[in-house]
N, C-alpha and C positions, 0 to 999 in steps of 0.2 A: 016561718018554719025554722025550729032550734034547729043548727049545725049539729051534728054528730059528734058526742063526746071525745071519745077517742083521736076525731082529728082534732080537736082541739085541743085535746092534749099535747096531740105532734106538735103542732105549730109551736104550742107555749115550749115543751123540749127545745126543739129547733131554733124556736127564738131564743131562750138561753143559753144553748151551745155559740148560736153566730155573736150576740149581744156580749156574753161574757167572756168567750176565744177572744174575742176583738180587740175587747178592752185590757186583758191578760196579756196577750202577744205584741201591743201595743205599749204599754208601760214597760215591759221591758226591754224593749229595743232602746226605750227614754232612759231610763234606769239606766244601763251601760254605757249613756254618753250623754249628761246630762251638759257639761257645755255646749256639745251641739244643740241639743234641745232648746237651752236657751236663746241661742243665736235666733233658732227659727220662731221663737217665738219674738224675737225683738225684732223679725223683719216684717211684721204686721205693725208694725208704728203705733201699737195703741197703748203701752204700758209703759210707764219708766223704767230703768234700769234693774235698778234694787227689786221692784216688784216681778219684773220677767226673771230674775236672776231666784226667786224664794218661789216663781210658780215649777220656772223648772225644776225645781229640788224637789216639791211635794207634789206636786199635781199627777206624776206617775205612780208616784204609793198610793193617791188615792184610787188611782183607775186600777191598779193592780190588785188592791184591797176590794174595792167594790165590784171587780168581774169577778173574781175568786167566791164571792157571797152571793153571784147569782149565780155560777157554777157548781155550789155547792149545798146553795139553798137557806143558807144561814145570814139571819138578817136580810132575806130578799129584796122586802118592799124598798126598806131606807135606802138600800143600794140602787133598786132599781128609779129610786127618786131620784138621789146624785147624779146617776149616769144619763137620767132624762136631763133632768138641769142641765148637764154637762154637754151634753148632743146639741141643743139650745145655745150655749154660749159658744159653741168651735162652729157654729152654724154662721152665727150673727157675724163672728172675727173673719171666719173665712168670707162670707159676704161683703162683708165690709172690703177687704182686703181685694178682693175681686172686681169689686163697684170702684174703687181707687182704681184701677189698673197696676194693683203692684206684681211685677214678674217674681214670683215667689214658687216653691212647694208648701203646701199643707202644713207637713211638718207629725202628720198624727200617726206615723210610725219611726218616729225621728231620721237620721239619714237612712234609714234603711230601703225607705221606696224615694222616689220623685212625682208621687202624685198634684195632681195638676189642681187647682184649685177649683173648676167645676165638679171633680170628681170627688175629692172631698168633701166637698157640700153636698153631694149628693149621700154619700155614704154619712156625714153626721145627723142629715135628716130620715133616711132610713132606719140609722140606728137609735136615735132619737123615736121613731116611732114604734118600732119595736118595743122599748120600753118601755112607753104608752100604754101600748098592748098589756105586754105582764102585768102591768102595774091594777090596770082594767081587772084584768081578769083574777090576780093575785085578790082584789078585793074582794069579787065574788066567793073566792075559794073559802077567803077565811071567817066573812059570817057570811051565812046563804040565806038566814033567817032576820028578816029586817026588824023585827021584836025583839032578837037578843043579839043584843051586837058583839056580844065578848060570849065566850064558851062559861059551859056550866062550873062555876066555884062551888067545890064541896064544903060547908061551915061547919066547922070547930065547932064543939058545943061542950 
């Protein structure tokens, strides 16, 4: 039995309100104290310097840039790809980083919270599925017809 249009509409809404707030409000907490950002990401031990020192420079323009594109709807998919990628990789570090026993925060609102490492794992796989979701469904949206997979081109003649 198909689910009922309309909630599924909600849901995808709702998901990209929570998915793309998250990652918006989240990048710029980074964005305003990008040394602290860096610190916490050097306290997961798994990057060298120089490398943790160029993520924390970009990696909040990119989450800022790709929540802004699911909030706004432009360039969705790509974004809602990054940001799965992305959910995936703050998944595996925070696991990691958990399975060591390092007494750490997250770090995925920079200082701004002290979240605790099971809970951000929780939250990057949530978010992380979410964008699954979109990305799911974003496909059905844009060919519903498996015979033509791109929209009608009008030709020049």
């Amino acid at each position: 039995m198909a689910a009922n249009p309309s909630l599924r509409n909600a849901f995808a809404w709702l998901g990209r309100l929570l998915l793309g707030g998250t990652f918006v409000v989240a990048a710029g907490f980074k964005i305003l104290d990008p040394p602290a950002f860096v610190a916490d990401i050097g306290h997961y031990r798994l990057l060298p310097y120089p490398l943790a020192v160029a993520l924390g420079v970009y990696l909040p323009w990119l989450e800022l840039s790709c929540g802004a594109a699911v909030l706004i709807r432009r360039l969705e998919q790509g974004a809602l790809l990054i940001l799965a990628g992305l959910c995936g990789l703050f998944s595996l570090a925070i696991a990691s980083a958990w399975a060591r026993g390092l007494d750490i925060t997250c770090g995925c609102f920079g200082h701004a919270t002290s979240s605790s490492l099971p809970l951000g794992l929780a939250r990057s796989l949530t978010l992380g599925l979410v964008a699954l979701f979109l990305l799911r469904r974003g496909h059905h949206t844009i060919s519903p017809n498996p015979n033509r997979p791109y929209p009608a081109v009008r030709q020049i003649r």
